[in-house]
N, CA and C of each residue as an Amber inpcrd file, in Angstrom:
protein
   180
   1.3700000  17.7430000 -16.3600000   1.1150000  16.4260000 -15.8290000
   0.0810000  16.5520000 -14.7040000  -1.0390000  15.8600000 -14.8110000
  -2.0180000  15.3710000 -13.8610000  -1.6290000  15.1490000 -12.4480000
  -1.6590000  15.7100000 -11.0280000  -1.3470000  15.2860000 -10.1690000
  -2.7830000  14.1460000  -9.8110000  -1.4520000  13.0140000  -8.9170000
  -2.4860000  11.8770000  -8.2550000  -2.3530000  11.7540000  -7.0310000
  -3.3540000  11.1990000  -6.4620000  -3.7940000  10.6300000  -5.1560000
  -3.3090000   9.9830000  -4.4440000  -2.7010000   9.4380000  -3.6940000
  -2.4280000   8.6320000  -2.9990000  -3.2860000   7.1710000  -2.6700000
  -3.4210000   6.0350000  -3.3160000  -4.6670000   5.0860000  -2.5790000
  -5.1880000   5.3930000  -1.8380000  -6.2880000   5.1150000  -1.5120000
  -6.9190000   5.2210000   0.0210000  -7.1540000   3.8690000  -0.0550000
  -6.8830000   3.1320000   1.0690000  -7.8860000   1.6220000   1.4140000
  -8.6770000   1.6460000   2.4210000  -9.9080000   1.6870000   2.3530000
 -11.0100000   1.2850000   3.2880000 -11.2240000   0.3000000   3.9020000
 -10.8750000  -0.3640000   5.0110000 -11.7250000  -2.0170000   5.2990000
 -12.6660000  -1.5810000   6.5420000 -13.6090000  -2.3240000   6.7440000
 -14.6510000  -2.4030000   7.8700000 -13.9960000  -3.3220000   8.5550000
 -14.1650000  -2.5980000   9.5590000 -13.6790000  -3.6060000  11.3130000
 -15.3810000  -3.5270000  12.0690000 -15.3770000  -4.9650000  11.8850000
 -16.5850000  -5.0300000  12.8830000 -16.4490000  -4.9910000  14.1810000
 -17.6920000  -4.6890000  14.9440000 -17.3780000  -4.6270000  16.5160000
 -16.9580000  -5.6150000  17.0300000 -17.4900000  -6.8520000  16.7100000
 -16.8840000  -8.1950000  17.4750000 -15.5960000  -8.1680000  17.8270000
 -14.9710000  -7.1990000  16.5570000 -13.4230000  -7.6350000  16.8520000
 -12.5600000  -6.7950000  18.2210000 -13.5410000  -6.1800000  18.4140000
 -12.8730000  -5.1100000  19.1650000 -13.7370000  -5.6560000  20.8050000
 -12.8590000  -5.5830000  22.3130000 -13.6200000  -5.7720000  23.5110000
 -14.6260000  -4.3230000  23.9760000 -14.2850000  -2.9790000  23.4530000
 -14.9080000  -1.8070000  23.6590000 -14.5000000  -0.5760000  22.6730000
 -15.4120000  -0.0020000  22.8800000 -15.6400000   1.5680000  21.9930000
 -13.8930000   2.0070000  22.1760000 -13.6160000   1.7700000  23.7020000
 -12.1540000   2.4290000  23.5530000 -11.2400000   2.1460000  22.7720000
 -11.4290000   0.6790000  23.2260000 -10.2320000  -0.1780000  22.0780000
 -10.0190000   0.0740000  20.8730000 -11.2350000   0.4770000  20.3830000
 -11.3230000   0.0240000  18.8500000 -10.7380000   1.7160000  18.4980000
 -11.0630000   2.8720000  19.0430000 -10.7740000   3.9780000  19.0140000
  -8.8870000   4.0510000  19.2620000  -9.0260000   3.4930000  20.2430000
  -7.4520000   3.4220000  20.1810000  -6.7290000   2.6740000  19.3020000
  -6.8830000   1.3700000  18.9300000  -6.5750000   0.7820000  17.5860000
  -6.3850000   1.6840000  16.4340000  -7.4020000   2.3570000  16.1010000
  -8.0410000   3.4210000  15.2120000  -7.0790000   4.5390000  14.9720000
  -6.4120000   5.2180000  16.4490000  -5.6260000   6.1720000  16.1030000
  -4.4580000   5.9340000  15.8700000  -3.9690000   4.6300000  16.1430000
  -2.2990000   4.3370000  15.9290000  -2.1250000   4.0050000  14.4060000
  -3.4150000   3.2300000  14.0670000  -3.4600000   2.9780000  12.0930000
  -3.5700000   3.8410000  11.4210000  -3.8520000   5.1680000  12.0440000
  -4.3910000   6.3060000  11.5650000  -3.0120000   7.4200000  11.1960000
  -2.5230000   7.0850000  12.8660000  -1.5250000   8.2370000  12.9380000
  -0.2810000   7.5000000  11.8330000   0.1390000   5.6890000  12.0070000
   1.0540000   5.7450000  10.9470000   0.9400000   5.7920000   9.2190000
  -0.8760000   5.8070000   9.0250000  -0.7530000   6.4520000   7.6290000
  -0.5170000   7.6520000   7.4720000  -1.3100000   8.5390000   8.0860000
  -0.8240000   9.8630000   8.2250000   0.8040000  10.4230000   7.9590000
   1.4750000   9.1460000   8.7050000   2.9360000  10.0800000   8.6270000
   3.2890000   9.5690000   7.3130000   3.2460000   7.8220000   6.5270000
   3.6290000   7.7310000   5.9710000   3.0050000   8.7800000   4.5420000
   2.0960000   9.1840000   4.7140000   2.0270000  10.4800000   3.2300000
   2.3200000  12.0390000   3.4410000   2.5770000  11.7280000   4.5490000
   3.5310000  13.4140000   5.1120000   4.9310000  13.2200000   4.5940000
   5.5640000  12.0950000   4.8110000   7.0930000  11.5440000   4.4920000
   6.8980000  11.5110000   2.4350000   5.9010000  11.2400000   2.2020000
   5.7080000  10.8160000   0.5310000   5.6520000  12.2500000  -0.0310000
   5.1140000  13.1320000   0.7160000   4.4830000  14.5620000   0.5270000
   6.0060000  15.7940000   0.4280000   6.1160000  14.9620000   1.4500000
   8.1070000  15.8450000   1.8340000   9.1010000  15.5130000   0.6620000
   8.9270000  13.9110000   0.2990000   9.8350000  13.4160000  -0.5010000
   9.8970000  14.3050000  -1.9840000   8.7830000  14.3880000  -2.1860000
   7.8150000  14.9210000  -3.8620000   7.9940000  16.2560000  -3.8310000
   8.9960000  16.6740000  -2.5600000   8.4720000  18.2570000  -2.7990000
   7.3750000  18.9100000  -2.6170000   5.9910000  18.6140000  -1.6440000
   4.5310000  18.8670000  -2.2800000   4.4450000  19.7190000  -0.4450000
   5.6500000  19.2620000   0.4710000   5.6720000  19.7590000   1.5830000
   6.7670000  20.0760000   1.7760000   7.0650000  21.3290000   2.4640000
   8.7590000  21.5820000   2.9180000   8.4930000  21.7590000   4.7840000
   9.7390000  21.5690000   5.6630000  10.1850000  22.0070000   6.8110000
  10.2810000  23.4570000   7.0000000   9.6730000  24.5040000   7.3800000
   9.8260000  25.4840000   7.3210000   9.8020000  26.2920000   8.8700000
  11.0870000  26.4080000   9.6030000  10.7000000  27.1130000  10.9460000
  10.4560000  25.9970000  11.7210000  10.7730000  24.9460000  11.7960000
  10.4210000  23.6220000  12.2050000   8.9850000  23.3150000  12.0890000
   8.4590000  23.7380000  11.4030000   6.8420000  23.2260000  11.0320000
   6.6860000  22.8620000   9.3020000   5.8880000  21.6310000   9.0720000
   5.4680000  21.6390000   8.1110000   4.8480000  22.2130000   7.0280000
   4.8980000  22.7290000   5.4840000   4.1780000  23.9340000   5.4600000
   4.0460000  23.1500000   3.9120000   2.9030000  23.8010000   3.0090000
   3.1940000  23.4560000   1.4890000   3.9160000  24.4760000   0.8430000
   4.7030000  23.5380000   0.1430000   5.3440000  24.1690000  -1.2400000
   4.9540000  25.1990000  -1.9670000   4.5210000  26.2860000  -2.0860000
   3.9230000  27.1140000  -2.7720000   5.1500000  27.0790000  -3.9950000
């Protein structure tokens, strides 16, 4: 069986929306960090990552 991808969704955030470079950077890492976990949690679920030593590691 073919392994798959996970979606990716792209949207453009224009600058307007944001008051500064920081903001938008900080915005940026909190959307970032909760996709991140949610395909670490999808990754763990599937078996494709285990807990090992209290660190994350792949499945070999």
């Amino acid at each position: 069986m073919a392994r798959t991808s996970p979606q990716i969704k792209i949207q453009e955030i224009f600058g307007d929306d944001s008051a500064s470079l920081a903001d938008a950077q900080r915005s940026a890492r909190v959307l970032i960090a909760f996709d991140l976990a949610k395909v670490m949690r999808q990754m763990l679920d599937a078996g494709l990552l285990i807990v090992r030593d209290g660190r994350i590691v792949p499945n070999r």
